[in-house]
C-alpha positions as CSV (number, residue, x, y, z in Angstrom):
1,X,237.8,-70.8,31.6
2,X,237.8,-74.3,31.2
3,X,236.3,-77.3,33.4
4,X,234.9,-80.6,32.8
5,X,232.0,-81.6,30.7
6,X,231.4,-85.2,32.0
7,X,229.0,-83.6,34.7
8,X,227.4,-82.2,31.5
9,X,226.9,-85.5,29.9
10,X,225.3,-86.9,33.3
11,X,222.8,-84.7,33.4
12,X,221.9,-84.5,29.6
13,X,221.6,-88.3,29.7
14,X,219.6,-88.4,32.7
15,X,217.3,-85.4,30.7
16,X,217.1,-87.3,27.8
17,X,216.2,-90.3,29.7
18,X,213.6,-88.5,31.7
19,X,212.0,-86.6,28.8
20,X,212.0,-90.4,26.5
21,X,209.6,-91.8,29.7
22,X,212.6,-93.8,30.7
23,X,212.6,-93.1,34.5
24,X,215.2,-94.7,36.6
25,X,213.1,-97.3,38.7
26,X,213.3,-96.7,42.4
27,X,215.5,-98.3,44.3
28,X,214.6,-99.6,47.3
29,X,216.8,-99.9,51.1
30,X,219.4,-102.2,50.9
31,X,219.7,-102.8,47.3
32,X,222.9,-102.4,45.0
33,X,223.0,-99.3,42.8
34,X,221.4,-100.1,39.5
35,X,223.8,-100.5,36.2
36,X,224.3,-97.7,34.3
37,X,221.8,-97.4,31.3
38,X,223.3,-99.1,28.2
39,X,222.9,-98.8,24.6
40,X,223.4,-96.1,21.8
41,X,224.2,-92.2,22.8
42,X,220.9,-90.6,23.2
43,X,220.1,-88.2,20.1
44,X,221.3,-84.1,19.7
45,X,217.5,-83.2,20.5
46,X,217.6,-84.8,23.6
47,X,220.7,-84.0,24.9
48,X,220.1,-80.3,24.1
49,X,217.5,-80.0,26.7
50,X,220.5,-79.9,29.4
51,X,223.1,-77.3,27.7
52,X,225.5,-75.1,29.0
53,X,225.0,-71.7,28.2
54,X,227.7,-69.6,26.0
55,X,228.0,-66.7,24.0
56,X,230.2,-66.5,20.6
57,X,233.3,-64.2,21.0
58,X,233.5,-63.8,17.6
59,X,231.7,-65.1,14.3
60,X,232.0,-68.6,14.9
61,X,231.6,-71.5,12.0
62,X,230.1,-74.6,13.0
63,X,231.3,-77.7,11.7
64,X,230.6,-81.2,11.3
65,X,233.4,-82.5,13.1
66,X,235.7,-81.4,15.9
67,X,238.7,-79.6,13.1
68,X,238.7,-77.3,10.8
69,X,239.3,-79.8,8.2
70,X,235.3,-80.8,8.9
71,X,232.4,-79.2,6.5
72,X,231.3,-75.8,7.7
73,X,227.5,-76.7,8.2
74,X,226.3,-73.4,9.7
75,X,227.7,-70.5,11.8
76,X,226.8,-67.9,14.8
77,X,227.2,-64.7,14.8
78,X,229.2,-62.5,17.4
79,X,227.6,-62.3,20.5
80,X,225.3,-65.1,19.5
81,X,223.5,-67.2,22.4
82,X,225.2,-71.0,22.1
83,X,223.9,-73.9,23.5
84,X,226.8,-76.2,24.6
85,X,226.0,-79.5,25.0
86,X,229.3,-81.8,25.2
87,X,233.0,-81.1,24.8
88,X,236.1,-82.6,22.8
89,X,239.4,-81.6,24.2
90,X,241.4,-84.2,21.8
91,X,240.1,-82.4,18.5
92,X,242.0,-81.1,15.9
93,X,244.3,-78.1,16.6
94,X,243.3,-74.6,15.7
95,X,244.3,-71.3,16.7
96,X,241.8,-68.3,16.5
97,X,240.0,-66.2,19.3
98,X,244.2,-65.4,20.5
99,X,244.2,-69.0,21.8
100,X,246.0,-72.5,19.6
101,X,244.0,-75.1,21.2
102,X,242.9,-78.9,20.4
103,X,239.2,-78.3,22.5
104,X,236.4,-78.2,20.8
105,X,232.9,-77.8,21.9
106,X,229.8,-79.8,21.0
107,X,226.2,-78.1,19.8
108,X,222.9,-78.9,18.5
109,X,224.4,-78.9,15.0
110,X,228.0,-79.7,15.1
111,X,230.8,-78.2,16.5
112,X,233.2,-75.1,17.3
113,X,236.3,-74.7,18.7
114,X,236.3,-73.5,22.4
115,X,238.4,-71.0,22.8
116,X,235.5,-68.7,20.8
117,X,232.8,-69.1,23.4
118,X,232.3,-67.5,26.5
119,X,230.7,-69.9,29.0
């Protein structure tokens, strides 16, 4: 099952923003929407506070970058509770879990490739 992760990114932003003390000011009748917050990507802790819930498939390696190419930095076990919390569906190709497939998905501490996780 696959859908987009932009709404994903919305709310993780908006978490991160919240949980930083960085409410969004209130607007009042009649005004134009404010701009969208600018500046750098908020941090993995923050971010991780709105994940998507998934479950490994199989023994799954984490990496540091969205290929298998990227250092293996930890890994989950089978069955293993994952917290997603972005996606990359331009990463490098990999085949494993039955599927050959370019998506990867984004966690606390790197990445795996999406066709391993139940979500």
């Amino acid at each position: 099952m696959k859908r987009s992760h932009q709404v994903l990114y919305t709310v993780a932003l908006a978490a991160a923003l919240a949980s930083a003390g960085a409410a969004a000011p209130a607007l009042a009748a009649g005004q134009p929407s404010a701009a969208a917050p600018s500046g750098p990507r908020p941090s993995t802790e923050a971010r991780v506070t709105a994940c998507e819930e998934g479950y490994a498939k199989a023994a799954l390696t984490i990496r540091n970058a969205p290929t298998t190419r990227a250092t293996a930095v930890g890994s989950y076990a089978d069955g293993a509770y994952v917290c997603i919390i972005g996606a990359e569906p331009a990463g490098g190709r990999a085949t494993a879990c039955g599927e050959t497939s370019t998506e990867w998905l984004e966690v606390s501490r790197g990445w795996v490739f999406e066709p391993c996780v139940l979500h």
